[in-house]
C-alpha positions as CSV (number, residue, x, y, z in Angstrom):
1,X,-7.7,23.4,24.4
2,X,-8.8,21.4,26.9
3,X,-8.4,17.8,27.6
4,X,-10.8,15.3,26.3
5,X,-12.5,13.0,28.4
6,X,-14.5,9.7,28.3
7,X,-16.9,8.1,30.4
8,X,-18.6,4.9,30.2
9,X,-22.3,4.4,31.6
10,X,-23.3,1.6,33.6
11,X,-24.9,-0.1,30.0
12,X,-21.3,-0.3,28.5
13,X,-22.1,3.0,25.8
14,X,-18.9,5.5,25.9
15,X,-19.7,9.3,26.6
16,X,-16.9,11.3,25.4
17,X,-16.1,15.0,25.4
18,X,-13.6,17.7,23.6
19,X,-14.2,21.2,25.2
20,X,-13.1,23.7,23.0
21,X,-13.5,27.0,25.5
22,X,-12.8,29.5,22.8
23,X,-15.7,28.7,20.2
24,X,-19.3,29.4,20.1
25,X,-20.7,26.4,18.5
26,X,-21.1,22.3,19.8
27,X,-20.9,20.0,17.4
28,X,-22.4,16.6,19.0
29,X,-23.7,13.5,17.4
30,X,-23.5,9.2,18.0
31,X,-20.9,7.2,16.2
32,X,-22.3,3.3,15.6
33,X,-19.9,0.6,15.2
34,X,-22.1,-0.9,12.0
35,X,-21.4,-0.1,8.7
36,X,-22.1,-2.2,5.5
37,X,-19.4,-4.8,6.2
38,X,-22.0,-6.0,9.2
39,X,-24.8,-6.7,6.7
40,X,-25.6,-10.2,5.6
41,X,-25.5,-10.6,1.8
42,X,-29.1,-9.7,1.1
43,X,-29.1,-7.0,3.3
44,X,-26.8,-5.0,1.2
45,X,-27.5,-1.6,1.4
46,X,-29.9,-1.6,4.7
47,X,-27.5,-0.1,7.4
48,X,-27.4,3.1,4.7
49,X,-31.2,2.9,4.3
50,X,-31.7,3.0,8.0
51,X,-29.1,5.6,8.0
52,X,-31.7,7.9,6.1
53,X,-35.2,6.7,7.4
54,X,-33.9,7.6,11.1
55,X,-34.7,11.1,10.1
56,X,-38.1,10.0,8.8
57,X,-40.4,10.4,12.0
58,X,-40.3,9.2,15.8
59,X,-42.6,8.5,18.2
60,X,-42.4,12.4,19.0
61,X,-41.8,13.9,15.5
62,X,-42.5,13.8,12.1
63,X,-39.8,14.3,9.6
64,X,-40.6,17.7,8.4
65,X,-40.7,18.2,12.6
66,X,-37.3,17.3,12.8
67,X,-35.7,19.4,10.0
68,X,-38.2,22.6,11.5
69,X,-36.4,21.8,15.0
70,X,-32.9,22.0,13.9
71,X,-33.1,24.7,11.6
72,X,-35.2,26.9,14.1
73,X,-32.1,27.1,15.8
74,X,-30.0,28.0,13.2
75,X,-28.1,24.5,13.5
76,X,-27.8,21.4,11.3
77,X,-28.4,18.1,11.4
78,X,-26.7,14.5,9.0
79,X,-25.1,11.5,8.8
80,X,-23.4,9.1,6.8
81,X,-22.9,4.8,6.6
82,X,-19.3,4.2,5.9
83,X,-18.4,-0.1,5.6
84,X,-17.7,-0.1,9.4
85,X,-19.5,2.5,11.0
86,X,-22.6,4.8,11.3
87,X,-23.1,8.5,12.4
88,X,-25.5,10.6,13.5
89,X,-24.5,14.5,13.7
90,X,-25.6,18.3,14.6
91,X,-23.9,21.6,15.2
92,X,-25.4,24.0,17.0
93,X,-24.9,27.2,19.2
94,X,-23.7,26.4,22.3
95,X,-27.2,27.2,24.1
96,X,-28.8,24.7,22.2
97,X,-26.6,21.7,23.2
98,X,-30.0,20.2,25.0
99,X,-32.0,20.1,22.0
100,X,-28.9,18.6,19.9
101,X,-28.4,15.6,21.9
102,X,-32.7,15.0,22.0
103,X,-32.7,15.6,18.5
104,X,-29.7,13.0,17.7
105,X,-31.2,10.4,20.7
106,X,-34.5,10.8,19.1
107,X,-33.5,9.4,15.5
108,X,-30.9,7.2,17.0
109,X,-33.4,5.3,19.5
110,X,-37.1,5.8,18.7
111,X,-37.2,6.3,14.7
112,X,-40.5,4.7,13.8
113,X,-40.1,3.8,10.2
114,X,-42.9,4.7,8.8
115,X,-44.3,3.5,5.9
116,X,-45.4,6.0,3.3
117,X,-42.0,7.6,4.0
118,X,-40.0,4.1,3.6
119,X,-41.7,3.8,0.1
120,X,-40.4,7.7,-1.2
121,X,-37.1,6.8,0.1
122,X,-36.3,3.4,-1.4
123,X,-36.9,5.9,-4.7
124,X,-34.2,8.1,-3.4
125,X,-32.0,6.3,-2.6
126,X,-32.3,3.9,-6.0
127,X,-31.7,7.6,-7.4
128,X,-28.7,8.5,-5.5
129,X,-26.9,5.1,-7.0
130,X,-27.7,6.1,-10.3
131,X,-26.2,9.2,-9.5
132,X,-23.1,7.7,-8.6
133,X,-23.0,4.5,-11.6
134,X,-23.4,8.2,-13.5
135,X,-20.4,9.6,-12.2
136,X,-17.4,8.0,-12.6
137,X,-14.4,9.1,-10.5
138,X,-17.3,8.3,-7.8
139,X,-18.1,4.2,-8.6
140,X,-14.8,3.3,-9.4
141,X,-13.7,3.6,-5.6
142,X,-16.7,0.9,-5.4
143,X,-15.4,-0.8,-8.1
144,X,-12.2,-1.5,-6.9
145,X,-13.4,-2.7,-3.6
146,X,-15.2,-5.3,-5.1
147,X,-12.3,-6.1,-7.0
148,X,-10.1,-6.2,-3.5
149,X,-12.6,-8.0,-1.9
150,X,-14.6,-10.1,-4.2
151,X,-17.6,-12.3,-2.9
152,X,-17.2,-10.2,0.9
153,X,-19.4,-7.6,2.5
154,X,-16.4,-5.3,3.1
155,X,-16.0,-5.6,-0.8
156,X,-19.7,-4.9,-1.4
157,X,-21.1,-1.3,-2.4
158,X,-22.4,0.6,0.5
159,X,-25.2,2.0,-1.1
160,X,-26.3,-1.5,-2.1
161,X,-28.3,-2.8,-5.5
162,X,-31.5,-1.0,-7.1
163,X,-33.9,-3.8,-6.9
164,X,-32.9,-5.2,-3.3
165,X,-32.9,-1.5,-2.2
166,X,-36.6,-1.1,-3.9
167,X,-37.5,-4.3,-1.8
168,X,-36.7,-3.3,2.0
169,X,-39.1,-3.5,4.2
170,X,-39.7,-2.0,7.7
171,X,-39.3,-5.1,9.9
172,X,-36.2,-5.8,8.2
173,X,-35.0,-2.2,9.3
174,X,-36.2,-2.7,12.8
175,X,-34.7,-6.1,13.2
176,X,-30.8,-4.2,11.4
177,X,-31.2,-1.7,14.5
178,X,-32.1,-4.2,17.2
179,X,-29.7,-6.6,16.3
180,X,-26.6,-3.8,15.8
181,X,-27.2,-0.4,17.7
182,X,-26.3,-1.7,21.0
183,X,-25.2,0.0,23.7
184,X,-21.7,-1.6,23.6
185,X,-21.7,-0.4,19.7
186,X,-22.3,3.3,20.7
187,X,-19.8,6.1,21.3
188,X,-22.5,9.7,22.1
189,X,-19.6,12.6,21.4
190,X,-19.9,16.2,22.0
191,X,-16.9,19.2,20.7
192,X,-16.8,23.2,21.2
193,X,-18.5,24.9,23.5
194,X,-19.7,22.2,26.3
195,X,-19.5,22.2,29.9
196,X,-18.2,17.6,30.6
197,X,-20.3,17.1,33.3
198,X,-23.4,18.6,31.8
199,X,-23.1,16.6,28.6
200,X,-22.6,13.8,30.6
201,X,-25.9,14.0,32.6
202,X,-27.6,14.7,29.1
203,X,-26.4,11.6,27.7
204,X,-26.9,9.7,30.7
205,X,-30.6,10.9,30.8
206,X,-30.9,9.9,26.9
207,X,-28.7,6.6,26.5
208,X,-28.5,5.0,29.8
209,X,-31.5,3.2,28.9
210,X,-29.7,1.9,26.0
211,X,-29.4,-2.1,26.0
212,X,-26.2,-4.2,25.8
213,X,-25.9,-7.2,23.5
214,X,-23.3,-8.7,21.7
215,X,-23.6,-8.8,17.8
216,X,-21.3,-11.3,16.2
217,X,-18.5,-9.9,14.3
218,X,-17.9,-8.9,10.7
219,X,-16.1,-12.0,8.3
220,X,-12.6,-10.9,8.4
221,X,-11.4,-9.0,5.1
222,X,-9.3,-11.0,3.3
223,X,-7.3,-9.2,0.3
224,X,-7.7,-11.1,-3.3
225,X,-7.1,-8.8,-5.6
226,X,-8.1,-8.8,-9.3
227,X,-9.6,-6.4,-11.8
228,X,-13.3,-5.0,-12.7
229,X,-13.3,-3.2,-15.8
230,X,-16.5,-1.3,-16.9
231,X,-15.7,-0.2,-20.8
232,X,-18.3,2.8,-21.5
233,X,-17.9,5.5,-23.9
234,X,-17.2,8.2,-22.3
235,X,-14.4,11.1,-23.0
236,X,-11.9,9.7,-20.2
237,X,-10.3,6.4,-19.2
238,X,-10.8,6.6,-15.2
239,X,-8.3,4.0,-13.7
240,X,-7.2,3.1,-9.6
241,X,-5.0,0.8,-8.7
242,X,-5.1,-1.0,-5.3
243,X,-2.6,-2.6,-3.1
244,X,-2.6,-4.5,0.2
245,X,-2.2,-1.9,2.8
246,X,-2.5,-2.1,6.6
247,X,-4.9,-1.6,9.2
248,X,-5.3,0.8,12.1
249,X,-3.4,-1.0,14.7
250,X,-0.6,-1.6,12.7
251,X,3.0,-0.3,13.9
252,X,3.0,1.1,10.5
253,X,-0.1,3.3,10.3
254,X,1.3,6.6,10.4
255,X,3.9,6.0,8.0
256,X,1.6,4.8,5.4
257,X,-0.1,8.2,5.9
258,X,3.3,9.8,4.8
259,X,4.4,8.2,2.3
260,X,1.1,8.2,0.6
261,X,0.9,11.9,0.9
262,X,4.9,11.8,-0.2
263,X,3.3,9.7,-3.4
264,X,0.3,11.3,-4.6
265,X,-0.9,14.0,-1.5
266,X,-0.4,17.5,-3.0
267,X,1.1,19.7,-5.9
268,X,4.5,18.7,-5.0
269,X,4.0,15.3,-4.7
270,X,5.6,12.7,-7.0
271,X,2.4,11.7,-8.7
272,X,1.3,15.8,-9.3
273,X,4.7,16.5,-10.6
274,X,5.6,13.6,-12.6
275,X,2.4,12.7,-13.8
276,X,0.7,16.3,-14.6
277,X,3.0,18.5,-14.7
278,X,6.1,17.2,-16.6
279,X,4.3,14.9,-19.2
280,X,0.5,16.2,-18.7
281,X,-0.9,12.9,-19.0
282,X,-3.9,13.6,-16.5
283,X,-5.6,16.7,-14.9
284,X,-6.8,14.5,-11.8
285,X,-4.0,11.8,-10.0
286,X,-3.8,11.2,-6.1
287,X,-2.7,8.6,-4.1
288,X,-4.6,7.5,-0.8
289,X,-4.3,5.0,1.9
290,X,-7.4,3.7,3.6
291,X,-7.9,1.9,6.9
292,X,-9.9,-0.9,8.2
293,X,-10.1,-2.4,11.7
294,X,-8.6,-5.8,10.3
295,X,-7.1,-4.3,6.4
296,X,-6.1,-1.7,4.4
297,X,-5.6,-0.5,0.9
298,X,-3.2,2.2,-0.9
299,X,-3.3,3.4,-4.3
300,X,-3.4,5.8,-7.2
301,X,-6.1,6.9,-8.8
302,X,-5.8,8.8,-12.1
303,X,-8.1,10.5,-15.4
304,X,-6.5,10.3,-18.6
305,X,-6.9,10.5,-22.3
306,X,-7.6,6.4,-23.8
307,X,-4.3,7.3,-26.2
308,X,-2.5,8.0,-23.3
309,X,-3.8,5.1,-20.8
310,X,-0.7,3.3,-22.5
311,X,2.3,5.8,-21.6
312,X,0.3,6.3,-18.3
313,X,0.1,3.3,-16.9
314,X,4.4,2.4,-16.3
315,X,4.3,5.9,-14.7
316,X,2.0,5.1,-12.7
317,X,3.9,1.8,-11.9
318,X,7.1,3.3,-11.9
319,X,7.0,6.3,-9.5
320,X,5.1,3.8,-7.3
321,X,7.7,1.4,-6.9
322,X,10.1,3.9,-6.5
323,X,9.4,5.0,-3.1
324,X,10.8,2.1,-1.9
325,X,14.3,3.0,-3.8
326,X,14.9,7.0,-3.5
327,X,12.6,8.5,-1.1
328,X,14.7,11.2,0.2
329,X,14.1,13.4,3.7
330,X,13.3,16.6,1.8
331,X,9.9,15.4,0.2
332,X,9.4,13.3,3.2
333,X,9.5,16.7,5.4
334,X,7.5,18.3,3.5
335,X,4.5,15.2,3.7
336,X,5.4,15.1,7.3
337,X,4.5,19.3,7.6
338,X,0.9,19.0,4.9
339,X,-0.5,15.7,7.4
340,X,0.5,17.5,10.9
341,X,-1.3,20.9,9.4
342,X,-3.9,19.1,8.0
343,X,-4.3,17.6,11.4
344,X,-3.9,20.7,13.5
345,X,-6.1,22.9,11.6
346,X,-8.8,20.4,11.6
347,X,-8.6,20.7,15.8
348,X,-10.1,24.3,15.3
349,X,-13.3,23.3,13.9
350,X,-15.8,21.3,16.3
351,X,-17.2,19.1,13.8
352,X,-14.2,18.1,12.6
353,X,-13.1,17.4,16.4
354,X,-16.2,15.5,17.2
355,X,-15.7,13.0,14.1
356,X,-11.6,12.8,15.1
357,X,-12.7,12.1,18.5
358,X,-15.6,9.4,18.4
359,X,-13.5,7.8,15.4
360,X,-11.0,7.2,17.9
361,X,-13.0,5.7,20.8
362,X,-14.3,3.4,18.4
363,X,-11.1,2.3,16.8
364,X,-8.3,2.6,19.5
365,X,-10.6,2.5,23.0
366,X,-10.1,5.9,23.9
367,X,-9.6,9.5,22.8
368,X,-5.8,9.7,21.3
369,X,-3.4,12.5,22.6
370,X,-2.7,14.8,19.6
371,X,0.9,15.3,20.9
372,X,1.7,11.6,20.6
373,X,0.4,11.8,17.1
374,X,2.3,14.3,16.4
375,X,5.3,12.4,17.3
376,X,4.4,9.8,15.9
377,X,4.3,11.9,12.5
378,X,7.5,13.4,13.3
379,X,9.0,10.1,13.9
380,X,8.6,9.1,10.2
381,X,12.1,9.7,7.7
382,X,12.9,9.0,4.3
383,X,14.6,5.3,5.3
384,X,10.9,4.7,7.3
385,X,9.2,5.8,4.5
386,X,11.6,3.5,1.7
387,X,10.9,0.4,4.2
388,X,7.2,0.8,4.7
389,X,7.5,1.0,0.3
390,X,10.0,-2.0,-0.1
391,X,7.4,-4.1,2.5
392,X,3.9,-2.9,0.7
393,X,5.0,-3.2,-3.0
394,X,7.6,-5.4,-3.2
395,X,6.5,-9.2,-3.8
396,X,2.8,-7.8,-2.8
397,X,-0.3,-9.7,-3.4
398,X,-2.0,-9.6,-6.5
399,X,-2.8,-5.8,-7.0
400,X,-6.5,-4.8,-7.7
401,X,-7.6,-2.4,-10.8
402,X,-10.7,-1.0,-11.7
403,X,-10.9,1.1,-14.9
404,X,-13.9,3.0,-16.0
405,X,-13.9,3.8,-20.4
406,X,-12.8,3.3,-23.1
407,X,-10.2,1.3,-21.8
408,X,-7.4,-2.0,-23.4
409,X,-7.9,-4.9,-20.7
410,X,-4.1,-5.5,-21.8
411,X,-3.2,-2.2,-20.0
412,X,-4.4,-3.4,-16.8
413,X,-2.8,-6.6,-17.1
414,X,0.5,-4.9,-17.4
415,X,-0.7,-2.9,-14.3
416,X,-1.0,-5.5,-12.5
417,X,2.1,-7.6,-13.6
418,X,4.0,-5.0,-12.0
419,X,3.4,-6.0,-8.5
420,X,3.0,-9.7,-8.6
């Protein structure tokens, strides 16, 4: 593979490039440093509104225009809003790189908004929340971000609330993209099959235009912790547990990753093992360890049986804090070997390298050399991984649970008790 490169424009926007000479395909697309935690409190839910109405019509195409477009050439075209950032994506054949990066400037820089459209959408997207509040091992991840962050916008849903969503209207859009989708705020990626110096003049040609203008930052995410308990009656008790974790600058990073994946990360993790297949207390248990620019968050997440919740949660508990105790270097190997994998077979797809490699330029500056990931991985052992433990759950904040059923507030408590 060949290096990555990145270049800025004379406007401040990052260009940045992974040619992959072997493929067929180029997966392009702009990453936008605004997510959810950039909206003020009633705007709740407008950065992933604007998210979808940018494929409702342009100056130069309609909506149905743009999906004709794309799939006339056999490619595809999405996005997502996470809480901190915003992308814009399409894989194609390598001969239609041009029409990728007009299609993705187009939406990007001149969607129009228009009306009629606006209206249909505030009803999809008021049904796509009730989709989630339906499902439950989707909300709870909401739910326990809210209880992690109470009364912040990083602790607010991204999707947003029915009635403010229902309310939106198309200045307030326009006014979200003026004040956020900068040129400083914009990383325009390309992976696969793409010649650097072409994608550059493309995305010169299409972004250089691009104002520069300085948004003022999120609030800073400050942990609380607590609990948000939604008792319904359904078949399962759906519980996560939440503990201050660390951010992506941290000289701990990486072994987070590990001994999360160590925890609750495969079959032969401790969670899996312990949890499912010695006492068969839940079908579904992980562990995961998220990352903000300024915070973090690890935790288990497990489905059980409400007559069980009781024996489950000081397992739970238990194999948590004993990471910190008896990690040894066989199990921490083995998470070492599933996250380098994981890491190395994603390089061979070039969606998956375009989101690696615009995440980074956003997060750390600059493209990130895979060898001195690697390392870094490598560099992790069993007395790393029982430090990074003793310093996240011993004496940690106040813990945050959400639970979802038929579920004893008293178990939660308990929960929680554990790691004050």
């Amino acid at each position: 593979m060949t290096e990555e490169t990145m270049h800025t424009l004379s406007n401040g926007l990052r260009v940045a490039v992974a040619p992959m000479p072997h493929v067929e395909t180029t997966s392009v697309g702009v990453w936008v440093d605004i997510g959810a935690r950039h909206e003020r409190e009633e705007e709740n839910g407008l950065a992933h509104m604007l998210e979808h109405m940018a494929f409702k019509g342009t100056a130069r195409r309609s909506a149905l225009q743009i999906a004709e477009e794309i799939e006339g050439a056999g490619g595809y075209i999405n996005a997502y809003t996470s809480r901190e950032q915003t992308a814009y994506y399409a894989r194609v054949l390598k001969d239609d790189l041009e029409l990728a990066v007009d299609l993705i400037a187009d939406i990007v820089l001149a969607s129009t908004f228009p009306e009629d459209e606006l209206r249909r959408e505030r009803d999809v997207i008021r049904q796509e929340i009730a989709q989630v509040n339906d499902t439950p091992d989707d909300v709870i991840f909401d739910n326990l971000q809210a209880a992690a962050f109470p009364g912040q916008a990083v602790g607010r849903s991204i999707l947003g609330r029915p009635e403010r969503v229902g309310a939106f209207r198309r200045d307030e859009l326009q006014t979200f993209m003026d004040r956020g989708y900068d040129a400083s705020r914009l990383v325009v990626a390309a992976a696969g099959a793409v010649d650097p110096d072409d994608f550059l003049k493309l995305a010169e040609a299409r972004f250089g235009h691009v104002p520069a203008r300085a948004m003022a930052p999120p609030e800073p995410a400050r942990w609380h912790g607590g609990s948000v308990i939604d008792e319904r009656r359904i078949e399962q008790v759906h519980l996560a547990l939440g503990i201050d974790g660390v951010d992506y600058h941290d000289a701990d990073f990486t072994a987070v990753q590990v001994m999360s994946n160590l925890l609750g990360g495969g079959m032969s993790s401790r969670l899996f093992q312990e949890v499912r297949e010695r006492r068969g207390l839940a079908y579904s248990v992980f562990s995961f360890a998220g990352s903000m620019v300024d915070g973090g968050m690890i935790g288990v997440y497990a489905a059980t049986d409400p007559e069980q919740l009781g024996e489950l949660v000081p397992v739970l508990a238990e194999e948590i804090r004993r990471v910190a105790h008896d990690a040894a270097e066989e199990e921490t190997a083995r998470s070492r070997a599933q996250i380098k994998a994981g890491m190395v077979m994603s390089l061979e797809s070039s969606a998956a390298r375009l989101e690696q490699l615009a995440r980074q330029v956003l997060i750390y500056g600059a493209p990130q050399d895979v060898g001195d990931w690697l390392a870094r991985v490598d560099a992790v052992d069993a007395a790393t991984v029982r430090r990074v433990a003793h310093r996240l759950f011993e004496h940690a904040p106040d813990p945050a649970v959400a639970a979802i059923g038929p579920a004893r507030p008293e178990d939660h408590d308990r929960l929680r008790a554990r790691f004050r």
